[in-house]
C-alpha positions as semicolon CSV with decimal commas, in nm:
position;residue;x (nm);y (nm);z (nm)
1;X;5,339;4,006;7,409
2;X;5,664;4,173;7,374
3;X;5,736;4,523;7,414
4;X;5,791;4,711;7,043
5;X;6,117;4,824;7,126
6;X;6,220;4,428;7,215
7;X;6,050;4,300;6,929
8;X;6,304;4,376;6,614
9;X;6,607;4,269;6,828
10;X;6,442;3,936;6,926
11;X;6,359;3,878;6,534
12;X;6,720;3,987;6,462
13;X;6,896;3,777;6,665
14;X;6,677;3,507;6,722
15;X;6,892;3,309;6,396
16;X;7,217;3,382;6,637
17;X;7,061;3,276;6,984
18;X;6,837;2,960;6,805
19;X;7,180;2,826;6,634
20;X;7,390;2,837;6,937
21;X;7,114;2,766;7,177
22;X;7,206;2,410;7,226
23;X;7,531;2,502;7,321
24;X;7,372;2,817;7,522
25;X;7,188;2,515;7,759
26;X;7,443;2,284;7,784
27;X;7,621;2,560;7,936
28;X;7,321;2,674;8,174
29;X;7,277;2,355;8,337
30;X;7,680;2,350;8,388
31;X;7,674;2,652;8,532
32;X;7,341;2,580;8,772
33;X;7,458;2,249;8,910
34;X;7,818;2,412;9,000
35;X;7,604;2,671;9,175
36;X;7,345;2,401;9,342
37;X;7,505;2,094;9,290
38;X;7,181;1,945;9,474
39;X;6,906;2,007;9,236
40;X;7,078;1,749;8,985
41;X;7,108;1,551;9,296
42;X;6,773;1,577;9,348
43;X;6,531;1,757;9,104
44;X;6,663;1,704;8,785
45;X;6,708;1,383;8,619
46;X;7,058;1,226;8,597
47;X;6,944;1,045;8,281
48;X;6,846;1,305;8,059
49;X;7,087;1,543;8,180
50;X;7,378;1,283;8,036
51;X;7,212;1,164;7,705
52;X;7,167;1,518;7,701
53;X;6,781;1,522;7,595
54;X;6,710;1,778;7,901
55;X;6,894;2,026;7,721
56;X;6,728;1,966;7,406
57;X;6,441;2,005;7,540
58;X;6,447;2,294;7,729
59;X;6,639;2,460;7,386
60;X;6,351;2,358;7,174
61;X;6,076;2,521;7,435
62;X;6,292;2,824;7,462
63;X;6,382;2,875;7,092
64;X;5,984;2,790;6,993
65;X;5,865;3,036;7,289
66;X;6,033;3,321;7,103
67;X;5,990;3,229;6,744
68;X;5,542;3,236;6,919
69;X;5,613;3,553;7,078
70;X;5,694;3,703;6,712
71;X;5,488;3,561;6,466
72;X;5,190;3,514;6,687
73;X;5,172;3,817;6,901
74;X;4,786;3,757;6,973
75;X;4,848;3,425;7,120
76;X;4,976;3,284;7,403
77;X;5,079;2,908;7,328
78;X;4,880;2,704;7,620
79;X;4,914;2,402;7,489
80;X;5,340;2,404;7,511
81;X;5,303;2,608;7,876
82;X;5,050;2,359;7,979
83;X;5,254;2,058;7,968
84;X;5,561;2,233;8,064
85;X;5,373;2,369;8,342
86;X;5,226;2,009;8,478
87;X;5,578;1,855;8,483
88;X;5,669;2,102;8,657
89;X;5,427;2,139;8,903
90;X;5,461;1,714;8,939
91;X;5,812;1,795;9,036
92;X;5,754;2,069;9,298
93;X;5,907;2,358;9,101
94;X;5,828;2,677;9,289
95;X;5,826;3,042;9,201
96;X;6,205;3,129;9,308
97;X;6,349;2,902;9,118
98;X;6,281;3,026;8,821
99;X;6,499;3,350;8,950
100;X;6,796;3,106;8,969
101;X;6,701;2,976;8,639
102;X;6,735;3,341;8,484
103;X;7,042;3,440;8,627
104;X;7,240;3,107;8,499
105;X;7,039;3,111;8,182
106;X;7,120;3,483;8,087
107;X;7,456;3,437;8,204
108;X;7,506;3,141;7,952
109;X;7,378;3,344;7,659
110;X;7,604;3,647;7,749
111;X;7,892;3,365;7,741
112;X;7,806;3,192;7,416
113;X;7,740;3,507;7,225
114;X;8,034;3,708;7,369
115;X;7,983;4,109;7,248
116;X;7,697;4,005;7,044
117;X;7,480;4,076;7,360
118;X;7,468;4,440;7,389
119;X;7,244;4,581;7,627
120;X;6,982;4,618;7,432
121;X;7,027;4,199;7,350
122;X;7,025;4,130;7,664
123;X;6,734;4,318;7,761
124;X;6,512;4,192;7,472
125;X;6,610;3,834;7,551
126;X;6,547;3,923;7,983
127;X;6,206;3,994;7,827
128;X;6,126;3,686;7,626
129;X;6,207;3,496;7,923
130;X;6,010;3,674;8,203
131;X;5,711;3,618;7,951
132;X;5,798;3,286;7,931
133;X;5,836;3,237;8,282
134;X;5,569;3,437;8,458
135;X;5,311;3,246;8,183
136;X;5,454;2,933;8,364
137;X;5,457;3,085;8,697
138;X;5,070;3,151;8,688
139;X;4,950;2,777;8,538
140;X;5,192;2,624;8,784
141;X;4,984;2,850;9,053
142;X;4,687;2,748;8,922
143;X;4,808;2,370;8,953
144;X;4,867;2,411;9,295
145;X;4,542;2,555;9,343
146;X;4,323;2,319;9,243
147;X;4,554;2,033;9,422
148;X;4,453;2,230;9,739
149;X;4,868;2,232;9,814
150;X;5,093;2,497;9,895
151;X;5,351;2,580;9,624
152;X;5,573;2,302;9,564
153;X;5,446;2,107;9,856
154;X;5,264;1,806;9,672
155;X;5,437;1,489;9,773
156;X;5,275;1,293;10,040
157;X;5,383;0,920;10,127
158;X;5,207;0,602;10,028
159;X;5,234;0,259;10,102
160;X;5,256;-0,019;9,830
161;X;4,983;-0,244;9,945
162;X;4,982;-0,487;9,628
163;X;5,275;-0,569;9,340
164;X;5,235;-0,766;9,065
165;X;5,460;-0,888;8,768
166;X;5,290;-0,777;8,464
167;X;5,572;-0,835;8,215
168;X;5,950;-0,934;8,287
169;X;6,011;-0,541;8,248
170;X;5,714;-0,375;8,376
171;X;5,586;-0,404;8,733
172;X;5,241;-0,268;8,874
173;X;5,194;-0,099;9,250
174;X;4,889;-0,038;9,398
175;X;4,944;0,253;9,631
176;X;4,688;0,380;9,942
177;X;4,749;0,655;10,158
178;X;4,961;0,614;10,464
179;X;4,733;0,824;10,632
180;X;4,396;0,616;10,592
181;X;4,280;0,903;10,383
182;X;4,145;0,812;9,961
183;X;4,380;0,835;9,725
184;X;4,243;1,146;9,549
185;X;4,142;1,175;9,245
186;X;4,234;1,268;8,890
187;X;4,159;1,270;8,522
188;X;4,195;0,965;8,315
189;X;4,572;0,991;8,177
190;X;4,732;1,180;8,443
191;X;5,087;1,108;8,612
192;X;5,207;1,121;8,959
193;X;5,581;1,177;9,018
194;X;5,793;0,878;9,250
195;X;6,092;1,034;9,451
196;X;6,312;0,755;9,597
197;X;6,638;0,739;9,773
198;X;6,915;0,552;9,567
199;X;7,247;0,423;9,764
200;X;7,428;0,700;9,673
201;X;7,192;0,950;9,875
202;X;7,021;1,103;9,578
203;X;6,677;1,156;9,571
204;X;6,577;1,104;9,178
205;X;6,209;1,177;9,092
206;X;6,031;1,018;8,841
207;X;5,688;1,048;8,646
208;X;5,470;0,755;8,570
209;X;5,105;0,743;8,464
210;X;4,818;0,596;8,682
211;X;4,712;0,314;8,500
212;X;4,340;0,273;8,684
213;X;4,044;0,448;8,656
214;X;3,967;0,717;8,911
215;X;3,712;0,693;9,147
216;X;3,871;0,436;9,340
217;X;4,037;0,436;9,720
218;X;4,439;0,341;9,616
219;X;4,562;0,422;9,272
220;X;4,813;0,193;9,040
221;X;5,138;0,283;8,889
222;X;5,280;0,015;8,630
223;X;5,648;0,146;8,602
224;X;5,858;-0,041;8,276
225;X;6,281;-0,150;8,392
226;X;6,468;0,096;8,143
227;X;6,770;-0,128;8,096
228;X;6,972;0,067;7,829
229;X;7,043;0,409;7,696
230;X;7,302;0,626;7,740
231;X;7,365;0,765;8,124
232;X;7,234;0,662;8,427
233;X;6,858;0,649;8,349
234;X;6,660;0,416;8,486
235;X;6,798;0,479;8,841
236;X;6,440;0,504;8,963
237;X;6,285;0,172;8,758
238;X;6,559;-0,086;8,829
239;X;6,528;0,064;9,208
240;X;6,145;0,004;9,248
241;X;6,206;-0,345;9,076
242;X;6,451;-0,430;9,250
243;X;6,382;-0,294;9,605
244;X;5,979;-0,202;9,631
245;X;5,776;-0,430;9,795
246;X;5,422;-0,437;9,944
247;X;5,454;-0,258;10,307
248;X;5,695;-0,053;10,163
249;X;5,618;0,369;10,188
250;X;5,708;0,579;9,813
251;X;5,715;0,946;9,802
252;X;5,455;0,985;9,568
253;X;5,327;1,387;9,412
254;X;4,942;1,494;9,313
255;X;4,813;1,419;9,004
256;X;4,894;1,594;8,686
257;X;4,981;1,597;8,322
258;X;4,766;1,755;8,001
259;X;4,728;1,470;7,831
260;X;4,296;1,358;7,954
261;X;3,978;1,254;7,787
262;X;3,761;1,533;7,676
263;X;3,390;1,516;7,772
264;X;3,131;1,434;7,483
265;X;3,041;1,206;7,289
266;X;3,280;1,227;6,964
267;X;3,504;0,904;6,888
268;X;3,850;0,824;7,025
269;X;4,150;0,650;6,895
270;X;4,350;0,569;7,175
271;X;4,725;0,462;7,021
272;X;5,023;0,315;7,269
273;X;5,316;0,116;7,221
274;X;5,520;-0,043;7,489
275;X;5,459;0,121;7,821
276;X;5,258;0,378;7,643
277;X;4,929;0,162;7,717
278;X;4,949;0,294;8,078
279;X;4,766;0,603;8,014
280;X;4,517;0,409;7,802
281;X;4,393;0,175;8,039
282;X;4,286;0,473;8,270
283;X;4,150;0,617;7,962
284;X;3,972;0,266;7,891
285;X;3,855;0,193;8,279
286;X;3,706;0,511;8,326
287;X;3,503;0,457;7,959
288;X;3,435;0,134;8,105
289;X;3,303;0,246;8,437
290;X;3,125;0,536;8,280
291;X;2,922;0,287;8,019
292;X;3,010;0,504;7,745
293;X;2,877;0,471;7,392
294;X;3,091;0,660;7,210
295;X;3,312;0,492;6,958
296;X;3,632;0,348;7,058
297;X;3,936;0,264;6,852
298;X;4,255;0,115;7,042
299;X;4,584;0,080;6,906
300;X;4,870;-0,137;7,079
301;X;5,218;-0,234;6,922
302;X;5,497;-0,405;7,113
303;X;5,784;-0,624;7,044
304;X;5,594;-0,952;7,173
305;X;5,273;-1,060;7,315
306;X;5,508;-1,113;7,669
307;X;5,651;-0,802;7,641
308;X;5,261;-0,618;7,649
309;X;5,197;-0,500;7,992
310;X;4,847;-0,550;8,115
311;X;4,744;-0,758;7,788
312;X;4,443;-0,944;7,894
313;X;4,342;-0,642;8,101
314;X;4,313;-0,419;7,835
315;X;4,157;-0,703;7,608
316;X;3,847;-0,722;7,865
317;X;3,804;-0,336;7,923
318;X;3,776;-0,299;7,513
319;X;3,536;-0,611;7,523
320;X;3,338;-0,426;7,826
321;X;3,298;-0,122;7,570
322;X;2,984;-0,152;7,279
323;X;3,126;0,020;7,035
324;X;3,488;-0,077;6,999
325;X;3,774;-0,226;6,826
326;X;4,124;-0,361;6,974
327;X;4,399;-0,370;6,700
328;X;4,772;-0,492;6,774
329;X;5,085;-0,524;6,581
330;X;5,401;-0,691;6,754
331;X;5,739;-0,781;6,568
332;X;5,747;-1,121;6,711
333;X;5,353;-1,185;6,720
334;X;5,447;-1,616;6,772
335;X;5,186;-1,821;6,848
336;X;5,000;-1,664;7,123
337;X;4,832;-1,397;6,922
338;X;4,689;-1,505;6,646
339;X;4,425;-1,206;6,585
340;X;4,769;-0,936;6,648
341;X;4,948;-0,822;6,296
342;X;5,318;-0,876;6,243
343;X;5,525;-0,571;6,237
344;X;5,473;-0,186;6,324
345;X;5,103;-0,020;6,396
346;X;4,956;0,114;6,068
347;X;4,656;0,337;6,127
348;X;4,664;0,396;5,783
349;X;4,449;0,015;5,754
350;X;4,223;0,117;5,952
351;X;3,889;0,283;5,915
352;X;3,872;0,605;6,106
353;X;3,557;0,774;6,173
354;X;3,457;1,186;6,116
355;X;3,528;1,376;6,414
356;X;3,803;1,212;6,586
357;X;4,010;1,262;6,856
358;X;4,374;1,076;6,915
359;X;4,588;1,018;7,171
360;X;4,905;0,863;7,157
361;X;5,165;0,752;7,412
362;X;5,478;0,558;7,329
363;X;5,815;0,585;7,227
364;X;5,891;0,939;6,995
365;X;5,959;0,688;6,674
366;X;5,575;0,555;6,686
367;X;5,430;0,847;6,775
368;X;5,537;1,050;6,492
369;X;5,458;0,777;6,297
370;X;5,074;0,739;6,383
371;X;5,074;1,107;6,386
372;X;5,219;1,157;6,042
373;X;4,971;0,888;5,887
374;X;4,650;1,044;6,079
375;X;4,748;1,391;5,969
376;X;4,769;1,228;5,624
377;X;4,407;1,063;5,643
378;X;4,320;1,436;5,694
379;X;4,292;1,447;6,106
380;X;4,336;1,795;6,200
381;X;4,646;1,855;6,402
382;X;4,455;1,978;6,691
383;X;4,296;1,673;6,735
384;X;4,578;1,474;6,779
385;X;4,743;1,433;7,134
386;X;5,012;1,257;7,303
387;X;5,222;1,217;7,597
388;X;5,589;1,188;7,619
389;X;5,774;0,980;7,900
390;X;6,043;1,177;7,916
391;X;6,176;1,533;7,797
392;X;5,921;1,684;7,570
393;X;6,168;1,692;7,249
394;X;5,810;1,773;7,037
395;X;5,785;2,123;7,210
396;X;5,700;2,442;6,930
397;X;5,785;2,168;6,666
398;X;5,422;2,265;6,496
């Protein structure tokens, strides 16, 4: 919580620092990569660092972080520190870094504000982010912890022993250890991070979610061509498509991410669009495998029935569950899909049980779609979920 001689400045000039802080982080990162041009090389991601959604991101945790620190003294906010903290942790930030981080970051607010920081500003704002950052510090710990790794050191290599086409944009890997050892395991809807090599010497890291149940020797990774956007994203996806074959060896993290099925009983609505069903299938296998009971409702949209990665797949593991329902929408639904709805997903059609849990994964548009319409049918907010690909734009926006 902040100190009480910090806490009137922050609420003072947190209307100053929130309006200017996406000009405050634009500046940051300009002033970190001049400083250690290699982290954009190879940490951060080219992509959202042009289309600019890095910045946004890390100006919407920031901004949120403070705005919790004042009207919610009590509280600490896990749930935002949680999934910053498992991105991070998939990317093999360490504790130092974040001393780099404050020194750019304070230096960019000092700029930006000009003689608005006074020493007292500048203290009260060295505060809110040591808070900030020692919370993330600790869960990152604790991440590396229960990996059984060192701090940062969670990479280890694997060889692609199987590829398959799943889609014309979205390829699957099935990945064993190099060293003969299992795979590990992990919690239904967890990520791994991919770091690859491109031609021009950069090693980009990327996140994608391990689409198999757990329990298993070699884990699968379905990974979706990004073929437009602003920037250079997709780097990493048109490399794996275009170069990754079975024999091959990836750099491949531990397992993390926030976003995993909660033990009991209750009933699930499991929502994805587009590459968004990844998580879901591990969600659905492990259900599967487990012989659950428990009510199951699963949501898919996509722009065709080709364009739906792991189709028939996720058709049989809903089929292999009692008590469930599969319900699709596609813009183009053609001929090959006769029981799938035309158009977008609308939860609000369908009939949703007491007590239940969502998760959603897919593109921000459908996701705060289904989540506007649940919270509408009267879901509570807390028992909605979701994972971003991508910068968490979503972050303090409750």
């Amino acid at each position: 919580m902040l100190s009480d001689q910090s806490t009137p400045v922050v609420r003072a000039t947190l209307p100053a620092v929130g309006a200017a802080i996406g000009e405050i982080t634009e500046l940051f990162y300009a002033k970190l990569f001049d400083d250690r041009p290699e982290l954009l090389r190879d940490l951060f991601n080219r992509g959202n660092q042009a289309n600019g959604e890095q910045q946004k991101a890390l100006a919407g945790s920031i901004a949120a972080f403070a705005g919790m620190l004042l009207e919610h003294p009590e509280s600490r906010p896990d749930a935002m520190l949680a999934r910053i903290s498992h991105k991070h942790a998939s990317l093999g930030i360490t504790s130092d870094q974040y001393k780099l981080v404050h020194q750019h970051l304070l230096s960019a607010i000092g700029d930006v504000l000009g003689d608005a920081v006074t020493e007292e500003v500048a203290a009260a704002w060295d505060e809110v982010y040591w808070l900030m950052a020692n919370a993330l510090i600790a869960c990152e710990a604790q991440l590396y912890l229960e990996a059984g790794t060192a701090e940062g050191e969670t990479r280890r290599q694997m060889e692609i022993v199987e590829r398959r086409e799943e889609t014309p944009d979205a390829v699957s890997f099935v990945l064993r250890r190099t060293d003969g050892s299992p795979a590990g395991s992990f919690r239904p809807g967890q990520y791994v991070s991919v770091q690859v090599q491109l031609p021009d010497g950069a090693r980009q890291i990327r996140q994608y979610s391990l689409s198999r149940a757990p329990g298993g020797p070699q884990w699968r990774i379905t990974v979706k061509r990004v073929r437009d956007g602003a920037g250079p994203e997709g780097e990493v996806s048109s490399w794996l498509h275009e170069h990754a074959r079975a024999g091959d060896v990836l750099t491949v993290s531990a397992p993390f991410g926030d976003l995993v099925l909660p033990e009991g009983d209750g009933p699930l609505l499991l929502a994805s669009a587009g590459i968004g069903t990844t998580p879901m299938l591990s969600m659905l296998d492990h259900l599967a495998a487990q012989g659950t009971s428990r009510p199951v409702i699963v949501v898919h949209a996509d722009r065709t029935p080709a364009d739906h990665a792991h189709r028939e797949e996720q058709r049989r593991l809903v089929q292999a569950l009692p008590d469930s329902q599969l319900h699709l929408w596609y813009e183009e639904p053609g001929d090959s899909a006769p029981q799938a709805r035309a158009g977008q997903a609308d939860v609000t059609a369908l009939d949703l049980p007491e007590g239940l849990t969502a998760y959603l994964c897919g593109p921000l548009p459908f996701m705060r779609a289904v989540r506007g319409d649940l919270l509408r049918r009267g879901l509570p907010a807390q028992a909605i979920h979701y994972e971003v690909f991508g910068p968490d734009l979503w972050l303090g926006g409750e």
